[in-house]
N, C-alpha and C positions, 0 to 999 in steps of 0.2 A: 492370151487369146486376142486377136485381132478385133476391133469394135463391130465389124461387121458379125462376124460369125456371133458374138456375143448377142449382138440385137438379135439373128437369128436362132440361137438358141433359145432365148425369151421368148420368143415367138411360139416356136416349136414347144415349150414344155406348157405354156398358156392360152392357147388357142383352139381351142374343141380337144377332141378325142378325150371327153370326159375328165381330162384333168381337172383339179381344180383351181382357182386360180386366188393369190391369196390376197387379203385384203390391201390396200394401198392407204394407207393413212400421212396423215402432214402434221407437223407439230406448229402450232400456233401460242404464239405469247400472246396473252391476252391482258398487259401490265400498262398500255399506252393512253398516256392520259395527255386533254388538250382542250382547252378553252381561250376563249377570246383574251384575256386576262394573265393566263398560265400557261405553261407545258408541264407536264412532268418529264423526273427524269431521266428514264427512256429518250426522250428525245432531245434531251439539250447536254447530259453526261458533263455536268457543270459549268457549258457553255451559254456565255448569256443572250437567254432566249427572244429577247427583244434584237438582238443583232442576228441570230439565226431564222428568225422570221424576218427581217427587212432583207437578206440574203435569198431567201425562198431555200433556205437549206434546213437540215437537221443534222442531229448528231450522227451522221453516218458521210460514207463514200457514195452514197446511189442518196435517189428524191424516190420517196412514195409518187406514185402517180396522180392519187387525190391529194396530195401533202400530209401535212401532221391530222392527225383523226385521235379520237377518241375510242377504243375499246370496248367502252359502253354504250355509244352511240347505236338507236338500231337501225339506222339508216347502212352505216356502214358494216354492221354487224350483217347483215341482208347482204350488201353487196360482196363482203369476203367471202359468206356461204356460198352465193348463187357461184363466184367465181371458183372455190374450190368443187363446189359439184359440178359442175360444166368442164371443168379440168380434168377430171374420171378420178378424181379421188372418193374413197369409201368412208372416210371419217377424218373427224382429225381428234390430235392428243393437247390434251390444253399443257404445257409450263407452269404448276399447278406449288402453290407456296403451303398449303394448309392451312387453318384456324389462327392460328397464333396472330395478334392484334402488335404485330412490330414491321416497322419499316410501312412498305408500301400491301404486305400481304393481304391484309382485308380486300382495299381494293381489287387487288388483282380474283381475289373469290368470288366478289359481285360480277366481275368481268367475266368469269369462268362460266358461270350460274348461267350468265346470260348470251354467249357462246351457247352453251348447250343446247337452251333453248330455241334458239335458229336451229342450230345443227339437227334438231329433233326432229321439227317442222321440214325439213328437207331430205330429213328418210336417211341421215346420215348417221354412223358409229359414233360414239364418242371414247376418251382415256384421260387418263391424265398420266403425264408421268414428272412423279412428285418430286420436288424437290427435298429430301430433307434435312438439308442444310439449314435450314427455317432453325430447330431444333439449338443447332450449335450456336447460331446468330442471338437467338433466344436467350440463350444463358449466359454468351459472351457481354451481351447487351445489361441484364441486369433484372431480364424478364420473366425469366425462369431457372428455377435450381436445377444442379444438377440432379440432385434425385427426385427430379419430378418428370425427367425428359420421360420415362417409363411409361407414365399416366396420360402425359400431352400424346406418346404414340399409340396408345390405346384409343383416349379420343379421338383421336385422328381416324382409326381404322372405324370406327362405331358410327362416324360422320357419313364416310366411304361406302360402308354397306347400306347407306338413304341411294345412295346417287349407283349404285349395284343393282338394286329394283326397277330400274330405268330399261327397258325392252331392248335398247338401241346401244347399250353398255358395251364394249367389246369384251369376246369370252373366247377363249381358247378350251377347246374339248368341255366344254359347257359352265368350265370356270369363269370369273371373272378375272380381268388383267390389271395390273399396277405396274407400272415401270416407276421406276427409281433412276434420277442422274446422281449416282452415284451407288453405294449408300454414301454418304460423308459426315453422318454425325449417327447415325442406331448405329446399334449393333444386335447382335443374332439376341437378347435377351430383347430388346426394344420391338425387334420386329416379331417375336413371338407374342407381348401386349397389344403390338397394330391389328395379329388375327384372331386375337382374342378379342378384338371388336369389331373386328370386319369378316368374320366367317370367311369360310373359305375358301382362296383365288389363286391366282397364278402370279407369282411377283418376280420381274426382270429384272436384272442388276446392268449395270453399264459394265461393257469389254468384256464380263467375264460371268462366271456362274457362281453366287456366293453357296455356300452350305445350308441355307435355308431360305434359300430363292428355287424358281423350278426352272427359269432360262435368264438369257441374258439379250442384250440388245447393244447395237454399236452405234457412233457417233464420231463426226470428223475430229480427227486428232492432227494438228497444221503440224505438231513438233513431228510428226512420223509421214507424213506426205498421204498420198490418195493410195500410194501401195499398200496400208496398212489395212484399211477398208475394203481392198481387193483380197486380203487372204481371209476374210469374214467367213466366208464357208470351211475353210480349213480350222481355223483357230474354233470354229462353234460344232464342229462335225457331231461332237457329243454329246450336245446339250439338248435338252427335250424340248424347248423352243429358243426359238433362234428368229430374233428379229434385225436384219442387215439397213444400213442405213443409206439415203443417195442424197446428195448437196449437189448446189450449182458451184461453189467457192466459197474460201476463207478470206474474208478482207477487212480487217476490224478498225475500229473507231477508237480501241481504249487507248493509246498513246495521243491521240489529240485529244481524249477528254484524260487525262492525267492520269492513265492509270500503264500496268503494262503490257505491253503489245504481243502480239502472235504471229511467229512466221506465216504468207499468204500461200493459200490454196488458190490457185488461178483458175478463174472463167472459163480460158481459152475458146471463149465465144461462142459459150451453150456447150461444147463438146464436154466437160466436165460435166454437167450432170446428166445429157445422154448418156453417158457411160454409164456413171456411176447409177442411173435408175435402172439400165440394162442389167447392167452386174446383179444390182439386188433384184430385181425379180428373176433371174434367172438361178440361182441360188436355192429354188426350192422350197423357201422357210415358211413360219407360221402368218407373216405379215411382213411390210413392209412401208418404213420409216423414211419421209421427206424431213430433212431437217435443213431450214425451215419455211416456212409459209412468211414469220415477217421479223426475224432476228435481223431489226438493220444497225444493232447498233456491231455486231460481229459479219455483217456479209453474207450470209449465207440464206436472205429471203428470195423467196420466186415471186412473192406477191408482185404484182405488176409496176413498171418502175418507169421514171423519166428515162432511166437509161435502156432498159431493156423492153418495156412495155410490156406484153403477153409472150414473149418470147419461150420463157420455162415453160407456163400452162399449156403454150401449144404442145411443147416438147413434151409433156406428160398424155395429153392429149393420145399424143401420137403410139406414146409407149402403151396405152389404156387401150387403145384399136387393134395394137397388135396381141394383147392377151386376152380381148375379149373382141369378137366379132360383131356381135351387135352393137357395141357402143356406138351412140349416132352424134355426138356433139363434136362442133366444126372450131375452127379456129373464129369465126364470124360470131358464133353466139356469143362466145366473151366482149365481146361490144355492147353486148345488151346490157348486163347490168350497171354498167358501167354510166350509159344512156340516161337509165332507170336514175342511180345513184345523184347525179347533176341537175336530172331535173326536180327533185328531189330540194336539192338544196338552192334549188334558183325559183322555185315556183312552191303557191302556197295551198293549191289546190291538191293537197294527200290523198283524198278521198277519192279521184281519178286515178291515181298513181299506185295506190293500194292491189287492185287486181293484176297488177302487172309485177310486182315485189311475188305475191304467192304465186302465178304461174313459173316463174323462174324458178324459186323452190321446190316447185314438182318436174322441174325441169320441162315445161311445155315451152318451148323456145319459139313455135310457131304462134302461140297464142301471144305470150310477151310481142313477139315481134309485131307482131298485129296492131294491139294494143296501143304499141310504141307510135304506129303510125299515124293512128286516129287521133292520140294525143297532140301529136305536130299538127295535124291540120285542123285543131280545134284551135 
């Protein structure tokens, strides 16, 4: 199918006549850490971090547009939200490690916690979709037995259904959702302990439908090309939910940070993820999956960039307009937070700054902007 007629089919199945139209969610790593002092690393992938900051680079091909930031930051934690709500996205899915107190994962749970927290306050969905390779790292590590992985996935599921009672939780047919990258370390006994603590949801498997999951979700695969992600609707026809995925590119980082490398999924100058968001929402399915918001050590972020700037967000932007008609946000309000964010970190007056952070959040773009002005000429 030609791009055109594709966007126009997205169109057509998402645009009144009472369809409905399905959620649009972004997956977000919430693992990045960054002090005057440090990087973690997320952004240095064993490059030394003193010479990637006199470079004004990081471990990746693209520059963050604010640079290296923190995760926990709520400064930045505001300006990610405001930018993925302004974007027309409906939620996002946190890159979620679980409990387990190895490697980087704690952190990365305070990060998540606090993710949410924004995301709550701006009316947005949340997910996670878990890693649980955690698991396997776990016991390879020295952390855990193997006959204990059983117990850790019960905890796990027991922890799950806290963050379940959350109003803004994403839920399929009145369940609540789990995606899984993978599975790569449970198996069907493990994840039977996970709903034996977590009551229960709807749990996705990557590529495919496992025998005790209820759908499946997809993901760019560089060694199969972007044709693999185009037959998402064919390969899931059967599945009782079906979550199809859209990327801007494959462009990874692991061969310059020593690890190894992934054939490239090319940009081809925004036309890659027009498409590919077209494709998925026209698809029909239960929701639909940006991967990623800010995976810069693999390529695949829209977050706003030296090289691209708001270029994806518009693009999404645009695809949001076309499946929902009221949607009012312009490619210009993404300035705002951005505005917000700088003055922010250049001025010490917060207390000014504060009403314009929550109007953004409620998405009042005219008030922010307002705001924004008086501040200037104070």
């Amino acid at each position: 199918m030609a791009f055109g007629a594709i966007v126009f089919a997205a169109a057509l199945a998402f645009s009144g006549g009472g369809a409905s139209r399905p959620p649009l969610f972004v997956h977000v790593m919430p693992w990045f850490e960054a002090a005057e002092d440090r990087w973690g690393w997320h952004w240095t992938m064993n490059r030394d971090a003193a010479e990637l900051r006199r470079s004004g680079r990081v471990a990746s091909h693209y520059r963050p547009l604010i640079g290296a930031y923190d995760s926990l930051d709520p400064d930045v934690l505001e300006l990610q939200v405001a930018w993925i709500k302004l974007a027309g996205f409906d939620g996002v899915l946190a890159d979620w490690y679980g409990l387990l107190p190895h490697y980087d994962y704690p952190g990365i749970h305070r990060r998540t916690e606090a993710l949410f927290e924004v995301a709550g306050r701006a009316g947005l969905k949340i997910g996670v979709v878990f890693e649980d390779q955690t698991a396997g790292n776990a016991v390879r590590g020295g952390l855990l037995a193997p006959e204990s992985v059983r117990e850790s996935a019960r905890e796990t599921g027991t922890f799950l259904k806290r963050w379940f009672g959350r109003p803004n939780w994403w839920r399929v047919r009145g369940k609540p959702v789990v995606m899984v990258f993978g599975p790569q370390a449970y198996g069907a006994d493990d994840w039977a302990a996970f709903r034996d603590g977590a009551g229960p949801f709807n749990l996705l498997t990557l590529h495919d439908v496992r025998p005790y999951a209820q759908g499946g979700f997809d993901w760019p695969v560089p060694t199969k090309g972007t044709r693999y992600n185009r037959e998402f609707a064919v390969r899931a026809k059967d599945w009782a939910i079906r979550v199809p995925v859209a990327y801007p590119r494959f462009h990874d980082y692991y061969e310059e940070g020593g690890q190894t490398g992934h054939p490239d999924l090319p940009d081809e100058d925004g036309a890659t993820y027009r498409r590919t968001l077209a494709e998925a929402l026209a698809a029909r399915c239960d929701a639909v999956q940006v991967a990623t918001w800010n995976d810069w050590q693999e390529g695949t972020q829209i977050e706003p960039s030296v090289e691209f700037r708001y270029r994806d967000l518009i693009a999404t932007q645009a695809a949001r307009r076309r499946a929902d008609r009221s949607f009012r946000f312009t490619a210009a309000d993404l300035e705002l937070p951005e505005r917000l964010y700088r003055l922010r970190k250049g001025s010490g007056d917060r207390s000014r700054l504060r009403p314009i952070g929550e109007a953004l959040l409620r998405g009042d773009v005219a008030r922010a902007r307002t705001l924004l002005k008086t501040f200037r000429a104070g």
